[in-house]
N, C-alpha and C positions, 0 to 999 in steps of 0.2 A: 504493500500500500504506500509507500513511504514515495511511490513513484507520480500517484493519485494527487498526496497531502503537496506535492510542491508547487503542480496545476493551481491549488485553491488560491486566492488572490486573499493580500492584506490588509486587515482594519486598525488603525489608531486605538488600543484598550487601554484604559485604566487602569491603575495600579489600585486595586482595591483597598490594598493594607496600605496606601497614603493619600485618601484620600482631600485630604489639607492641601493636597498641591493639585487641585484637577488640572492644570495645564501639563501633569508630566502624565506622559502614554508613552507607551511601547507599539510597537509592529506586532502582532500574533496574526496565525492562519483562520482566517474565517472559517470554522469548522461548519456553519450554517450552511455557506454554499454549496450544495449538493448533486453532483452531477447524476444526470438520466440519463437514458434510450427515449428520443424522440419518438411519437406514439404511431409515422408512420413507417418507423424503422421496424419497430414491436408488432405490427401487427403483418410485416410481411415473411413472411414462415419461409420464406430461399434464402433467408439473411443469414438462416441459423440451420445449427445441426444438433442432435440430440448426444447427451453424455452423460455416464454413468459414473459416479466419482468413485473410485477403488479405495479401498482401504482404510488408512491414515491420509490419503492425498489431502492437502492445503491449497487455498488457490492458487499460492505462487507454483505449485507445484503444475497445478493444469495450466496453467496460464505458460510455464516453461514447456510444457510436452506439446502444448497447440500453437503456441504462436512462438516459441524458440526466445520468448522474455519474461521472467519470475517476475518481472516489476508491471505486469500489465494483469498483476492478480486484478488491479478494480475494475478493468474490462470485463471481465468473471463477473464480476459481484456486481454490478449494474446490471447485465445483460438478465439477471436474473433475480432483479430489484432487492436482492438482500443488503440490508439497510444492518442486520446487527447479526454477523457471525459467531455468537456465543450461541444465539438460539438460531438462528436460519442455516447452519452448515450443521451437516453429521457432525457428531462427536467423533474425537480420538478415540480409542480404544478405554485405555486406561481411565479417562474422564469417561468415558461411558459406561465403566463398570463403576466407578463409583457415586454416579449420579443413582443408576438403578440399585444400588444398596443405601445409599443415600434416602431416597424418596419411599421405599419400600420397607424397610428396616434390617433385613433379614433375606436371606437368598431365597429361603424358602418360599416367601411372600410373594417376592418374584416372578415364581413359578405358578403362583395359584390363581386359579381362576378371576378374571377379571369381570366377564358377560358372554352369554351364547350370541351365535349368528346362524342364522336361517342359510338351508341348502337351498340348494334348486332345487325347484318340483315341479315337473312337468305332467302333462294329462297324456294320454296315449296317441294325442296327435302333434305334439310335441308343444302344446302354448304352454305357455308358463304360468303355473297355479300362485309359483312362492319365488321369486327372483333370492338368488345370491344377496348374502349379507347383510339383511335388518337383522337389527337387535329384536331379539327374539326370548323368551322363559328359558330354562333346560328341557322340560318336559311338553315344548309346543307341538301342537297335533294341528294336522291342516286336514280337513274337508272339502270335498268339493266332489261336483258332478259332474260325472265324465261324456259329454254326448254321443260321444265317438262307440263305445262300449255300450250306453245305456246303463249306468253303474253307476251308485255313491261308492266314492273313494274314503276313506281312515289312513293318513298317513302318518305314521307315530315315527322315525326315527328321520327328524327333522332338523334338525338340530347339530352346530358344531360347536365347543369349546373353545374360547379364547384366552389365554395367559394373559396376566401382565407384560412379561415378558414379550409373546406373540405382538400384542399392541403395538408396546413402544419399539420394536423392529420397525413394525410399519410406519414409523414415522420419521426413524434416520432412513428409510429405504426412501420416501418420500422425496425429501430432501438430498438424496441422493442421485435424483434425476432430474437432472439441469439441460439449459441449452444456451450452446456456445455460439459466440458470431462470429462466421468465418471471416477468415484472415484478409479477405481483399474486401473485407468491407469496417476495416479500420480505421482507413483514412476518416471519412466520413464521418465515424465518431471521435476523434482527433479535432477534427476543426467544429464539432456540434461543442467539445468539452470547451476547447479555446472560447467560442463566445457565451457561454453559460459563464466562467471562470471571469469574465473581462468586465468590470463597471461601466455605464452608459454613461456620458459626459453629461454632467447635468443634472444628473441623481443627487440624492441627499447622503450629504459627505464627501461627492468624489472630490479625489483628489490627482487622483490617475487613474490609467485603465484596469491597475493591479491594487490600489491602495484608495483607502475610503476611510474616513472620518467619524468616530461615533459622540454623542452627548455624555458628555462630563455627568457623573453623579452628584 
């Protein structure tokens, strides 16, 4: 990121701890300015390609294997509006084993049962009575008539078990499927970052195109 933070343009800040002097500021990085994907870049699906993050990988890490630069992790990370990778990126391993003993108390806990989800259940002509995946009882029984047969149906083993454990997979798997924008379409967001990053002459504070002025407290 470190490659992101120098793009961001400078504001005049107060020294909080001396306030007695408002005329002394320093330079800091507008951490406010926040660069996008413009939304007709986003919505054009040939920009991009689909990737499955392995492992421990880090952005720097995809961002070095796709684009052959570890400092264009924030290409990653916009492309795929994550805003705060402590919770929008897979866990490490290690942080992920101790989040789920963490939140859980116990391994065993873990493992135990979280809530059922419904199978599919189809009729003899193949519609579907009970679709994949509502949360469901343990003991749910589906009924229904079958016009195909001329028969009421009893379907009792309906029903799948979900862990803790099971869950919270699916939700580093989740997040574990991203999409990357191909490489010749960089430039593009290269000069979208330069005018998001640049002050408009005129504006309140500017002082330059990189540096802006804030109210004294």
């Amino acid at each position: 990121m470190a490659n992101y933070f120098k793009r961001l343009p400078n504001i005049k800040y107060q020294d909080l701890n001396d306030l007695n002097s408002p005329e002394t500021k320093f330079d800091a990085k507008n951490i406010f300015r926040r660069g996008k994907l413009r939304e007709d870049i986003l919505n054009q699906t040939t920009f991009f390609e689909n990737y499955f993050i392995l492992g421990d990988e880090r952005p720097d890490q995809v961002a070095d294997k796709i684009y052959d630069d570890p400092d264009l992790d924030w290409v990653i990370l916009i492309t795929n509006n994550i805003v705060n990778i402590q919770e929008e990126w897979p866990m490490e391993t290690n942080s992920y084993n101790n989040y789920l003993l963490e939140k859980y108390g116990t391994y065993e806990a873990i493992y135990e049962i979280s809530h059922y989800e419904s199978k599919e259940i189809k009729d003899s002509s193949g519609v579907v009575v009970l679709p994949k995946g509502l949360t469901v009882t343990e003991n749910h029984v589906v009924e229904y008539f079958d016009p195909n047969t001329e028969t009421h149906v009893i379907f009792e083993d309906c029903s799948n078990e979900v862990t803790n454990y099971m869950k919270e997979e699916r939700i580093q798997e989740q997040k574990r499927s991203i999409r990357i924008l191909k490489a010749k379409y960089l430039n593009i967001v290269f000069q979208d970052m330069e005018e998001i990053m640049t002050y408009e002459k005129g504006s309140t504070g500017y002082i330059s195109r990189t540096l802006k002025d804030t109210e004294s407290v």
